[in-house]
N, C-alpha and C positions, 0 to 999 in steps of 0.2 A: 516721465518728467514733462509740464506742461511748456509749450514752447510760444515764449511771448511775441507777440503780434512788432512787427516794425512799423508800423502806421500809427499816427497818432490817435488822441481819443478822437470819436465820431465829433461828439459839440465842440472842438476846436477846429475842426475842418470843417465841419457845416458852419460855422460862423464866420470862417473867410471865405468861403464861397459865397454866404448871403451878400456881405462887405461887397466883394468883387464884382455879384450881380447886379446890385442895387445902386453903386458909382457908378458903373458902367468899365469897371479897368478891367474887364474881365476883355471887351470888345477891343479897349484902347490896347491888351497884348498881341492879340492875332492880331488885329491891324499892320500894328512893328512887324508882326513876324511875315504878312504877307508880301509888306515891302521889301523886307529884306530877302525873302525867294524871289521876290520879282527881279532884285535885283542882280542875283545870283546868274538868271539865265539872260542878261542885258537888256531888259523891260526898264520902262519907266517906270519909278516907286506908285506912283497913281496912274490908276487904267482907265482909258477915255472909251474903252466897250464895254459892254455885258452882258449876260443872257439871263432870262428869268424861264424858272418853271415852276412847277409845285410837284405836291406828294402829298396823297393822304395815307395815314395810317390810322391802326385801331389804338382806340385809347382803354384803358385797365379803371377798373371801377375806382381807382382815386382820383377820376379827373371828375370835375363838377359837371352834371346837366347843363349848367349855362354856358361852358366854353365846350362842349363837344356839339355835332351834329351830322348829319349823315350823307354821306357822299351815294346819290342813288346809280351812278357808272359805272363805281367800282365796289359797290353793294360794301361800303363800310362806315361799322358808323364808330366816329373817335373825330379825329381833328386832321386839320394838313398844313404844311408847312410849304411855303412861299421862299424861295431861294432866289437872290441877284447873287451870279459868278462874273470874273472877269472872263478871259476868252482864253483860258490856261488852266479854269476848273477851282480857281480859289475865291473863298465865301466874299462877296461883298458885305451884305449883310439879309437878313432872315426874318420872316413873321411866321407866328402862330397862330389860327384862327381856329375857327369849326370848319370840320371837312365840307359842310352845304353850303360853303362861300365860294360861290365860280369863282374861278380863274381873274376874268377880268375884273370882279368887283375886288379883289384881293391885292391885285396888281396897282393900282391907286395907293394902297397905303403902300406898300413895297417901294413902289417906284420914289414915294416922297422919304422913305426911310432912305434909300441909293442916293438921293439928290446931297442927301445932308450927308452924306456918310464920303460918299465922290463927287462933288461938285464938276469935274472935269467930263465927266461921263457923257458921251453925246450919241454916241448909239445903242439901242439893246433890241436882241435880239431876241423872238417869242416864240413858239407853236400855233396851229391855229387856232386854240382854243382863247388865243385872247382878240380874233379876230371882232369887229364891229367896229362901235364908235370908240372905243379905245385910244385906236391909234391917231383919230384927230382929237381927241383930249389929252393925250400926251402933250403933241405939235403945240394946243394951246395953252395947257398949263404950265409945261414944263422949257422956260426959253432955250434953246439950242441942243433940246435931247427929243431923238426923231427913233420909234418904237416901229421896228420892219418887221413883217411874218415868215419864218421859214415854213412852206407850204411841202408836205409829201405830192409826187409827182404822180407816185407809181402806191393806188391804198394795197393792193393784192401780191405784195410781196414786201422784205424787209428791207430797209435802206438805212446807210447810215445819212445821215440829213447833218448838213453843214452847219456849224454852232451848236442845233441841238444834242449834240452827243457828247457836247462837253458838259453841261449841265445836266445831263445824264447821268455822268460817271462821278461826278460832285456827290447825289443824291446816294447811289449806290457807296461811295464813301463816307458817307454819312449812317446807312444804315447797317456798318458792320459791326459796329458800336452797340453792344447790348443794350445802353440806356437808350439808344434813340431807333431802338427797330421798333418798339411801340411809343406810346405817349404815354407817362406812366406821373406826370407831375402833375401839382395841384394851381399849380400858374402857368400861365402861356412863356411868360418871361424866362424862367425856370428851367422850360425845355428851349426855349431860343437857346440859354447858356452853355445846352449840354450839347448844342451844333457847334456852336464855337467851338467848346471844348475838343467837341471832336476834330475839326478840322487845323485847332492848333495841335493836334499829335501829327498830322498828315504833315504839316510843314514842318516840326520840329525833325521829321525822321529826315525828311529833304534836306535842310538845315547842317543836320548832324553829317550825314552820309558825304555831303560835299566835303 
């Protein structure tokens, strides 16, 4: 006896996800949903800090030659994704680029997607890779949000380094998520969607559990 699927058809679901991606309500749920974990642990519903990092990964022959490119440090060539967390490990908000876009030229659009997305936000925290003129084009671009670098002290052994390990462990919860251990879509927007995604299960189980 064949036993019918409980999921609806595929083109009903691919078409509210397009919907959701394309309005943007996809971002306006986790948003609700991070306020309300924030709330849960006695934060204020908006975070005045954050930290940024990135991540590259390999992308799967359906992504386009024009948005992939090749990260020569981490000898991969696919895309990377660009993370703002608050200081508790939940998504502010995300870009997808090509992995050959350093850090700091990445951090610019990033930073203006954070401004819009937290207005409130006055400090964010980096690694050194976004070290140079960066951080006085923050100070001038951006009025009352001031970009500090958390520097390793010690290169020759492991540390856990203050801030950074929280946007660490964001990323690492991000790629437990089969769609998002590689780059597997044919829009940047597409896989921005499937970080959200993933990150509103992370608060729903928070959420629930309380």
């Amino acid at each position: 006896m064949r036993c019918r699927s409980t999921f609806p058809a595929w083109p009903t679901v691919y078409r509210f996800f397009r919907r959701w991606r394309d309005q943007g309500l996809l971002a306006v749920l986790h948003d609700r949903l991070r306020r309300a974990v924030r709330g849960t642990l006695g934060r204020s519903p908006d975070p005045t800090a954050g930290v940024v990092d990135s991540q590259s990964l390999r992308a799967a022959e359906t992504v386009g030659r024009s948005r992939r490119g090749y990260d020569a440090g981490k000898k991969i060539d696919g895309t990377k994704r660009h993370i703002a967390v608050d200081t508790i490990g939940l998504l502010l908000t995300v870009l997808v680029a090509a992995a050959d876009l350093h850090d700091r030229d990445g951090a610019g659009p990033l930073l203006q997607r954070l401004r819009t997305a937290c207005p409130r936000i006055a400090l964010v925290w980096a690694d050194a890779g976004y070290t140079g003129r960066l951080v006085s084009w923050v100070a001038e671009t951006f009025a009352g949000l001031r970009l500090q670098i958390v520097k390793r002290t010690d290169k020759h052994r492991f540390q856990v380094l203050p801030r950074r390990w929280v946007v660490e462990r964001t990323l690492a919860w991000i790629t437990r998520r089969r769609r998002c251990v590689r780059d597997y879509e044919r829009r940047a927007d597409t896989h921005e969607a499937m970080v959200y995604w993933a990150l509103t299960v992370v608060m729903t189980r928070r959420l629930a559990h309380r």
